[in-house]
C-alpha positions, 0 to 999 in steps of 0.5 A, spaced: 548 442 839 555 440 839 560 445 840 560 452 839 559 453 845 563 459 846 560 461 838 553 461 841 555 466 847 558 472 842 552 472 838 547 472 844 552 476 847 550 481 840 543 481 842 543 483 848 547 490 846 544 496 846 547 498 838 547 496 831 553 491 830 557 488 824 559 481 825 562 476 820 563 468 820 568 464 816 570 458 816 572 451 811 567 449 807 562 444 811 563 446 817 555 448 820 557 456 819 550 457 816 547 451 822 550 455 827 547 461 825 541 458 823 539 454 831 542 461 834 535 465 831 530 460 829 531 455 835 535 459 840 533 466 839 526 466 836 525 473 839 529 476 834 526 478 827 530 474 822 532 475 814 536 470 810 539 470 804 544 466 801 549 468 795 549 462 789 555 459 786 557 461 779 550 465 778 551 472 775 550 479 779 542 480 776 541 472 777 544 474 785 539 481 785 533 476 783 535 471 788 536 477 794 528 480 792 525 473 792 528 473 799 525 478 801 518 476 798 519 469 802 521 472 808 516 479 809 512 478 804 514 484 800 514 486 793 517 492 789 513 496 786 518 498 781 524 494 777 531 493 780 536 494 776 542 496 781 545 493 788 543 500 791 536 499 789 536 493 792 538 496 799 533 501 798 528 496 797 530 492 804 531 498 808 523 500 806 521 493 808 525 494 815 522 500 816 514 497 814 516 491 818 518 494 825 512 499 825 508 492 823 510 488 827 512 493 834 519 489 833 523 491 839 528 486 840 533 485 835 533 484 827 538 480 824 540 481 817 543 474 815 547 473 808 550 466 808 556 465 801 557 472 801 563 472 797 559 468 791 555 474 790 560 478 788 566 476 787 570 481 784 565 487 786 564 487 779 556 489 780 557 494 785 554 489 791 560 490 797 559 499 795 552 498 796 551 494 802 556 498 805 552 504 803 547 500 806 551 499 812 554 506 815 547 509 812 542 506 815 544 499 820 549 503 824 543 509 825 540 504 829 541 500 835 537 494 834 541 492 827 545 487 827 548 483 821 552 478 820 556 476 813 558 469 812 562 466 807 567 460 806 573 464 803 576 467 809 581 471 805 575 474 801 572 476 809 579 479 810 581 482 804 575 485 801 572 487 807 577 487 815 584 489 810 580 494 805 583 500 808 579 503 801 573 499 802 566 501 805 566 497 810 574 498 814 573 498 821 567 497 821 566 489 823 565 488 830 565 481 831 569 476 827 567 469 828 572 464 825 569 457 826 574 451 826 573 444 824 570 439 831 576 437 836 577 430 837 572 430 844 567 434 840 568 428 834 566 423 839 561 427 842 557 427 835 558 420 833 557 418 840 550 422 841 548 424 835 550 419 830 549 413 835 556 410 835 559 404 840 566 405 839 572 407 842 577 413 842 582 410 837 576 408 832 573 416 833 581 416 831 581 413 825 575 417 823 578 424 823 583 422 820 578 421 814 573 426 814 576 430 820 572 434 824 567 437 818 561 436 821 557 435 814 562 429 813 561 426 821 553 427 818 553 421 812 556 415 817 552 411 819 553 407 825 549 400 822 555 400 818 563 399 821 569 404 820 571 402 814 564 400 810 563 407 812 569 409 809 567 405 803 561 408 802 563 414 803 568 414 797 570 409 793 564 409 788 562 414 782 555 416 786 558 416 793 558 423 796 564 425 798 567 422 791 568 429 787 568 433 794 575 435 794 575 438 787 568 442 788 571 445 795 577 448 790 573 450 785 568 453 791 573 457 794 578 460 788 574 459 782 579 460 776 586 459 782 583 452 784 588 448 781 594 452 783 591 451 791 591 443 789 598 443 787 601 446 793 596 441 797 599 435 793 605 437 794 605 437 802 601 431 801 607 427 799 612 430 805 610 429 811 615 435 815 612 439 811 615 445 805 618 451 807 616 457 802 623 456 799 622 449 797 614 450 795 617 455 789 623 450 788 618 445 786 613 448 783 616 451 776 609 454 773 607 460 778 611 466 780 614 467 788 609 472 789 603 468 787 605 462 790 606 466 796 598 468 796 596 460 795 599 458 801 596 464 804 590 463 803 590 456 804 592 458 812 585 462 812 581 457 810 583 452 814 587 447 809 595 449 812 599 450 817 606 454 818 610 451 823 615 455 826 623 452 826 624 454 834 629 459 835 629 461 827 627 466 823 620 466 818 625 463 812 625 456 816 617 456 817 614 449 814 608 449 812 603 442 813 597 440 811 592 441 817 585 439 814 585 431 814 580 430 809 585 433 804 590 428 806 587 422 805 584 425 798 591 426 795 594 419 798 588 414 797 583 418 792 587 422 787 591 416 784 585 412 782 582 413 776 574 413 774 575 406 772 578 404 777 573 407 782 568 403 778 570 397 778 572 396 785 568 392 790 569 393 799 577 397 795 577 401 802 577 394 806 582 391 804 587 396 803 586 399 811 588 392 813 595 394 809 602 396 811 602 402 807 595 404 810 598 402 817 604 406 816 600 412 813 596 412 819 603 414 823 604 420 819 595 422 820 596 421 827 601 427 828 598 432 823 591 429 828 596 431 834 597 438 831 590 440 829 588 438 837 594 440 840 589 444 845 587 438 848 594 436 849 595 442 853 590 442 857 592 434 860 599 437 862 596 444 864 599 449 861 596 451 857 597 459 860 604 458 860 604 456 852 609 460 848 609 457 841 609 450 838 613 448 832 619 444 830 627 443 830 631 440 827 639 440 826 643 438 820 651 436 821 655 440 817 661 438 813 666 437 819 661 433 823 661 427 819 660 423 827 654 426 829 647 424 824 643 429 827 636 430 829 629 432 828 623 434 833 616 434 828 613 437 834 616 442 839 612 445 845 616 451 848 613 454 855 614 460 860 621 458 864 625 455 859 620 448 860 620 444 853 617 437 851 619 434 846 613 430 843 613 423 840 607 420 837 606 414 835 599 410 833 599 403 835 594 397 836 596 396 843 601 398 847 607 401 844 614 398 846 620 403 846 626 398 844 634 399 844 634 402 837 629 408 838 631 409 845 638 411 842 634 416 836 630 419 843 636 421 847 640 423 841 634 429 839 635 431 847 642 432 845 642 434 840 637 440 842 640 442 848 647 443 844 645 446 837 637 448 839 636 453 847 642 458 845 641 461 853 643 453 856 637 454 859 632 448 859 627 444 863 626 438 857 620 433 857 620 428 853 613 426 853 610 419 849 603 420 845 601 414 844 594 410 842 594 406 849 600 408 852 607 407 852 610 400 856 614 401 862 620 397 861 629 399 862 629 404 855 622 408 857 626 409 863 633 409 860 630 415 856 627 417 862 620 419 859 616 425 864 609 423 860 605 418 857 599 421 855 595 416 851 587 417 846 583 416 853 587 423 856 585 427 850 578 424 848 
């Protein structure tokens, strides 16, 4: 398995405990939560006695129930002897067959109750399911030291609000372990395209390929290595019966149902700008949701994976912006979203053409940092300091009215670390090596400037400007006018 490494050790970790345990997993859509739990107990941990069910999208409860005692029958070979009607019926009739099972079977080392898609059974607890599984849960699970459960779903603000937030729920404090599964790092991407999917390419092309599909395992999936970059794009996306075509939409639709085009709103909008919105300005711009609603969006887009609140250093939270982290959105609203149907239809090897243009190119520069952002771990572990990290965010300083000499500044991104040590962090993604001119040395020594006047309050600093670059920055009279402490490149990262 690629990764996961760590996920893998919690949940062998469970299994070698003495007691019963309640673990959730969350993560975007796609990204191998149900794989990860699958290769962990039917290839990793076969001694463990599994059951696995699986809630359906847009099913009502007593379809759901149907589903859940099929489960049971597919996994046990079990049948109820009278109809089930309730959830609580349904819990009862798992717990006997639990029962019957362990006697059977002797079972010694662990059962692992596995519900994938948790949040589609029973969305709103209409049905009564979250009370009678928690029922099921205080009842019986945690009577017995050989249990153990595991919730899954791709709403992570589903996980958080009906079952880690409900202090009125049947299951508050009661998760033992939460699992919050992230898309794949770059090193991991090119871990997968190298080994699993048999690629010869180089760091810049794993590269241009998140910041396409991302690190989303499904996506990485459909290339294919007897095609290049940009016919797999193609092919991926630009065309009716392509398989990530119509992705985006069902990702919001599976995620917040009836709320969905309200989450795409805010996502196009960060889409057009690429510092980012704070939340003042998302309800400047967005007439048709009240604040508070707004302010609910833009949180559960942080829990699933698709934004990001960048903090203002040395600011209050009103100055927080919040970016696109998910790659794959922001390739769908800037080369997906505006095309229609027929243009779709009618386009032959579109996708070619327009990565060789100078608007593609230029986008690429804007990708690239959001890239940077979402590996910054990476970044961290090159210079080493990850230990003494203290936040990453951005500033920015805006002349007022009687400073009509100075024109400003803005750092997009920000590392501040333990002793007063700061980097200043440039990307810029090039074809070959980047050339610092006398332009773009003056615009580098005025955000040094700027921040250690306007941004550190105590005067106190040790400032690094630092170049992340595709294959490094050239030494020549600005790069050392600037006086740039790191030249960190994509073979430092990857």
């Amino acid at each position: 398995m690629i990764g996961r490494k760590q996920e893998l050790q919690i949940l062998n970790n469970i299994c070698e405990e003495n007691k019963s345990q309640l673990v959730v997993v969350h993560g975007r859509r796609r990204i191998g939560k149900t794989y990860l739990i699958d290769y962990m107990f039917q290839q990793y941990r076969k001694d463990c006695l599994f059951f696995k069910f699986t809630g359906s999208e847009d099913q009502d409860s007593a379809i759901q129930r149907d589903y859940f005692i099929e489960a049971i029958y597919r996994w046990f070979r079990e049948e109820p002897t009278t109809t089930i009607t309730k959830w609580h019926q349904a819990f009862m009739f798992l717990r006997r067959v639990i029962d019957k099972e362990i006697v059977k079977r002797q079972q010694q080392s662990k059962i692992i109750l596995f519900i994938d898609e948790v949040a589609w059974i029973d969305r709103h607890n209409k049905s009564g399911f979250l009370s009678a599984f928690g029922h099921f849960y205080n009842d019986y699970i945690e009577q017995n030291d050989n249990l153990i459960v595991i919730l899954c779903s791709s709403n992570a603000s589903w996980i958080k609000n009906k079952i880690l937030k409900d202090t009125s729920g049947p299951l508050y404090h009661r998760v033992d372990k939460e699992i919050a599964l992230k898309p794949f790092d770059l090193k991991e991407t090119k871990e997968y395209l190298i080994h699993e999917k048999r690629f010869d390419i180089d760091n810049k092309s794993v590269v241009d390929i998140y910041m396409v599909l991302g690190g989303v395992a499904k996506y990485l999936s459909y290339l294919d290595s007897k095609f290049s970059i940009t016919e797999n794009i193609n092919n991926l996306f630009f065309n009716l019966n392509s398989p990530l075509y119509d992705e985006y939409d069902a990702i919001f639709k599976s995620l917040f149902y009836d709320k969905a085009s309200a989450h795409k709103q805010i996502i196009n909008l960060l889409s057009s700008k690429q510092s980012g919105y704070t939340m003042l300005e998302l309800t400047e711009h967005i007439d048709n949701y009240k604040i508070n609603a707004i302010r609910d969006q833009v949180e559960e887009l942080i829990d699933t994976g698709f934004i990001k609140p960048v903090n203002r250093f040395n600011y209050k939270s009103k100055d927080t912006r919040f970016i696109i982290i998910d790659s794959f959105s922001l390739f769908h609203n800037k080369w997906i979203k505006p095309l229609s149907k027929n243009d779709i239809a009618s386009m032959v090897d579109y996708f070619h053409t327009k990565s060789n243009s100078h608007d593609y190119i230029i986008w690429q520069g804007f990708a690239f940092e959001t890239v940077c952002i979402a590996n910054i771990h990476l970044y961290l572990k090159e210079r080493g300091l990850s230990a003494a990290l203290k936040s990453v965010g951005y500033w920015n300083y805006k002349p007022s009215g009687e400073d009509t000499d100075n024109k400003g500044a803005q750092i997009d991104i920000l590392v501040e670390y333990t002793n007063h040590t700061y980097d200043i962090i440039e990307c810029k993604y090039y074809n070959d090596e980047f050339t610092i001119d006398k332009s773009y040395a003056i615009n580098l020594l005025n955000k040094k400037e700027m921040f250690i006047k306007y941004g550190i309050i105590n005067k106190k600093y040790d400032l690094k400007m630092v170049m992340l670059t595709t294959y490094g920055t050239k030494v020549n009279q600005y790069y050392n006018q600037v006086n740039i402490a790191f030249n960190v490149m994509l073979d430092d990262l990857v």
